[in-house]
C-alpha positions as CSV (number, residue, x, y, z in Angstrom):
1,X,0.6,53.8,58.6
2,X,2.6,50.5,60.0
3,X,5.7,51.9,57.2
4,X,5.7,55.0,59.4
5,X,5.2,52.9,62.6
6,X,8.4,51.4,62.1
7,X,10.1,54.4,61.6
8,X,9.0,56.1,65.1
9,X,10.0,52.3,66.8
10,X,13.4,52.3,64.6
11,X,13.9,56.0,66.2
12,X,12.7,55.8,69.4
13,X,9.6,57.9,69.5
14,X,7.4,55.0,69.4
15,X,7.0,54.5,73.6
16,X,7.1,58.3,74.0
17,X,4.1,58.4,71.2
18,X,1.9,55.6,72.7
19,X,1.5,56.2,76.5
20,X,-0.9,53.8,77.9
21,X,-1.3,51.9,81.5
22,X,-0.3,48.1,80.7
23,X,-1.4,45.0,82.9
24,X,0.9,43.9,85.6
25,X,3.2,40.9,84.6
26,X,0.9,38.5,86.8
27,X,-2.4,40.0,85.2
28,X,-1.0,39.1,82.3
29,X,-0.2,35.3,82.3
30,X,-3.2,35.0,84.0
31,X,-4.9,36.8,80.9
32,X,-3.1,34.5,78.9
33,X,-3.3,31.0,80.7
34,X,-7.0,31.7,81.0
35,X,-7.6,32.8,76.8
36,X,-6.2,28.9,76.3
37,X,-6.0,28.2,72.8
38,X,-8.5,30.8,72.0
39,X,-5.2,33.0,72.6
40,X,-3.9,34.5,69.5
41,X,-0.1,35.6,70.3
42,X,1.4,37.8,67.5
43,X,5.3,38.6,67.6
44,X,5.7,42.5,65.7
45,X,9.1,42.0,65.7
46,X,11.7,41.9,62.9
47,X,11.3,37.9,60.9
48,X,14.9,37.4,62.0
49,X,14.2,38.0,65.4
50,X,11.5,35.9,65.6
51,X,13.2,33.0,63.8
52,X,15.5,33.3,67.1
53,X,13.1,33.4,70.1
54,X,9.6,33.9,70.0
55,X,6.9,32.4,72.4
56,X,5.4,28.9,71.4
57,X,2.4,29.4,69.6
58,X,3.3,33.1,68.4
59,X,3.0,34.6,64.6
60,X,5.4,36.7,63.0
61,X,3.7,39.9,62.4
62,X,5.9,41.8,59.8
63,X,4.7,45.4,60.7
64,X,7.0,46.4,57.8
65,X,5.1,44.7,55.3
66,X,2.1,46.2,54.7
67,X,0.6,43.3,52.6
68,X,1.9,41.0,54.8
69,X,-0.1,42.4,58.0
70,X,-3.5,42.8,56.0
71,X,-3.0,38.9,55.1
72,X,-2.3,37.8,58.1
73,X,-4.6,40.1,60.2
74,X,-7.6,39.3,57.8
75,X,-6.5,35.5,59.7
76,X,-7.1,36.6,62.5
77,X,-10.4,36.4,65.0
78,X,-11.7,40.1,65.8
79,X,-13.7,38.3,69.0
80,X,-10.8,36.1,70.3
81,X,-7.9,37.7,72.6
82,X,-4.9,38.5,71.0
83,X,-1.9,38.8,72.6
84,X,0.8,41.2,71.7
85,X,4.9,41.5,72.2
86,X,8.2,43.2,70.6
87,X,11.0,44.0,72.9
88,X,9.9,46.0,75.0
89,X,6.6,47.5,74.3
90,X,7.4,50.1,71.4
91,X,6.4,47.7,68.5
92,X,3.7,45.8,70.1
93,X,2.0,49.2,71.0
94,X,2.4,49.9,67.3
95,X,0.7,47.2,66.2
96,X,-2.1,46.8,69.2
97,X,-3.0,50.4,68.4
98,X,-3.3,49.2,64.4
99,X,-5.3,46.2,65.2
100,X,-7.7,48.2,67.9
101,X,-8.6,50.4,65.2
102,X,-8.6,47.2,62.5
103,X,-11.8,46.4,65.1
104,X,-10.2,44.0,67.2
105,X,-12.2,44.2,70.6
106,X,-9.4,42.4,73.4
107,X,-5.7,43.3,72.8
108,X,-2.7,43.1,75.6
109,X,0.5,43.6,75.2
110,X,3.2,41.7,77.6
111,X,4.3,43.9,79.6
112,X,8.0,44.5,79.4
113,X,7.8,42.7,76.2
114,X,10.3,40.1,75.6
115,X,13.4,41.0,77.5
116,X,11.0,40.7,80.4
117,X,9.8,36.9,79.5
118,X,13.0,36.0,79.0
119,X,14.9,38.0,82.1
120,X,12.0,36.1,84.5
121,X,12.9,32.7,82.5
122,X,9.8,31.9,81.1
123,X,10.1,29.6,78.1
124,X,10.7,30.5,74.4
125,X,11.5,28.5,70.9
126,X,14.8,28.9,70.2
127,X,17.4,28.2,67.6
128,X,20.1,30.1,69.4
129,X,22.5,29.0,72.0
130,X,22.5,29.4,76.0
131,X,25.5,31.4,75.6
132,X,27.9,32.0,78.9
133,X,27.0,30.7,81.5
134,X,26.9,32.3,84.9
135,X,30.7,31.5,85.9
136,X,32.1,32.1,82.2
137,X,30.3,35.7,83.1
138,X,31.4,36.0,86.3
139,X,35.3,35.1,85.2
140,X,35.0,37.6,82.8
141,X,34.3,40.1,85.3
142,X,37.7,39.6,87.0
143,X,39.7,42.9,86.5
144,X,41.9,45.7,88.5
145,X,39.7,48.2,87.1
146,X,35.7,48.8,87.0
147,X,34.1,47.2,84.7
148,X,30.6,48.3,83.0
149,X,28.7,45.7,81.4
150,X,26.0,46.8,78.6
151,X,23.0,44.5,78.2
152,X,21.6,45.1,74.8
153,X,20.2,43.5,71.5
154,X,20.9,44.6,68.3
155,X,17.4,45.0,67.4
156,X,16.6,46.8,70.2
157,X,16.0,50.8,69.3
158,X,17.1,52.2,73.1
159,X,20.2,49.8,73.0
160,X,21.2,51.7,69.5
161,X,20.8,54.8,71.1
162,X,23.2,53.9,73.7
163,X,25.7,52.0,72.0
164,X,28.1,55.4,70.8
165,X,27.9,56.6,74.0
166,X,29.5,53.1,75.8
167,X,32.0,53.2,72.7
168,X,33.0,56.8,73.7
169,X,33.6,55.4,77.4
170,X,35.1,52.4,76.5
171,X,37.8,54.4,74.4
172,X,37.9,57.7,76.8
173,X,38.3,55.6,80.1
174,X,40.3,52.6,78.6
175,X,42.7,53.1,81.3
176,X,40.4,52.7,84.5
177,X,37.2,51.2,82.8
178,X,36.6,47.8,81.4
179,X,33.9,47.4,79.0
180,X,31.6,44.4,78.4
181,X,28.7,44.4,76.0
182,X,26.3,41.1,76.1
183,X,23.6,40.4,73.2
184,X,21.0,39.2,75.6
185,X,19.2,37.0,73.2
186,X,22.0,34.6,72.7
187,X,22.7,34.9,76.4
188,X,19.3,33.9,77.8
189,X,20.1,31.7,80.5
190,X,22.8,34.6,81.8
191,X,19.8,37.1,81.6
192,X,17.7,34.7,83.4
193,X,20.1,34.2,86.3
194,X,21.1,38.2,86.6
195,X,17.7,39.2,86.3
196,X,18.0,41.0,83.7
197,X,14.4,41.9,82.3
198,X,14.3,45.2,80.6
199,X,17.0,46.5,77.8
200,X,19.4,48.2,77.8
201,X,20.9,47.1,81.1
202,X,23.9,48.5,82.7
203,X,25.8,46.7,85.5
204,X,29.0,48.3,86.8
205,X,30.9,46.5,88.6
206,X,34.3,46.5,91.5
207,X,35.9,43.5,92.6
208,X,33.2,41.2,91.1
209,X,30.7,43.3,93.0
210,X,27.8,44.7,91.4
211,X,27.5,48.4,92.7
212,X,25.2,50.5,90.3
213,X,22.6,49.5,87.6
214,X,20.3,50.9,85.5
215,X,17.6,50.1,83.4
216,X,16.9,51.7,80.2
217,X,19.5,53.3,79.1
218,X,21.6,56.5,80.6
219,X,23.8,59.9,79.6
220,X,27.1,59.7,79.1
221,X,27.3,62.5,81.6
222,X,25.6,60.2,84.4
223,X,27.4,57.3,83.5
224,X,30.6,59.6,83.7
225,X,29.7,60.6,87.1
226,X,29.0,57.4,88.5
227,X,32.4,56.4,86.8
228,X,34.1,59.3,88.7
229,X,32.6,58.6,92.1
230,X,33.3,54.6,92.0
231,X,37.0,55.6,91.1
232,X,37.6,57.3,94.1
């Protein structure tokens, strides 16, 4: 089951699959702060992900790995809260669905997952960089023509989706369109400062100007007709 898990998060289908009401962002730390160190935080993303930023405290939960979840579940406290992310919530919804039926009696997920932690600046381990900072960014941005910025993370299944799609611009529109794409994980403080809390991001910009954004993702046709009208 979590082999085929990964497949529907690696594809996409695992949000669509798993629709459930999530706690509010608040509800949630407060969920957390009060669980203390009875809280059990499990992080059902990818090992090399976590080595990069994960939440203090958190366990890598390999939801690839079969053998490796029944080991480390079977660690686990069925009557203590456990506490659930991935980035966004396709993986975590995975895995608090698995352990739900495993008989685990309290499981949340963070809502928004880790983009969301990050993009409101709460605190992670980290063994990668700030990256830019906000005025590197913001020089960057300089240009005669528009320019669409593409927050993403290679891990992240909607950010795959989109990537052809901002290639296809980026070499269609090369003469009126300048293209940025940011890996927000080794750009946290950047994603922090924008505000940036859910991936894929887009940011299109004039003159330094932020003038259209969208979360989670978009068609090249929209994206071609908000390119059209912000040309004119």
């Amino acid at each position: 089951m979590l082999f085929f898990a990964l497949f529907l998060s690696t594809t996409g289908f695992a949000q669509k699959a798993l629709k459930r009401e999530l706690l509010s962002f608040e509800a949630f730390e407060a969920k957390l702060k009060a669980a203390g160190k009875d809280a059990q935080i499990l992080d059902a993303r990818l090992p090399e992900e976590y080595v990069q930023n994960h939440l203090e405290g958190a366990v890598s939960f390999n939801i690839a790995d079969q053998a490796d979840f029944e080991k480390k579940s079977a660690g686990l406290n069925k009557d203590k809260p456990v506490f659930i992310y991935s980035i966004g919530n396709g993986r975590s919804g995975i895995l608090a669905e698995d352990l739900r039926k495993a008989g685990f009696k309290d499981v949340t997920e963070i809502p928004g997952g880790l983009s969301k932690w990050i993009g409101l600046g709460r605190p992670v381990i980290s063994t990668v960089g700030k990256g830019l900072s906000l005025d590197e960014y913001t020089a960057s941005l300089k240009s005669d023509k528009l320019v669409l910025v593409d927050f993403g993370s290679r891990y992240c299944p909607g950010c795959k989706r989109l990537d052809p799609t901002i290639d296809s611009i980026k070499t269609e529109q090369a003469s009126n369109v300048k293209v940025i794409k940011i890996e927000a994980y080794e750009n946290k403080s950047l994603v922090k400062e924008l505000g940036v809390v859910g991936l894929p991001t887009l940011i299109l910009y004039r003159n330094n100007r932020a003038i259209w954004e969208k979360k989670g993702g978009a068609s090249k046709a929209e994206i071609e007709k908000i390119l059209k009208e912000q040309a004119l």
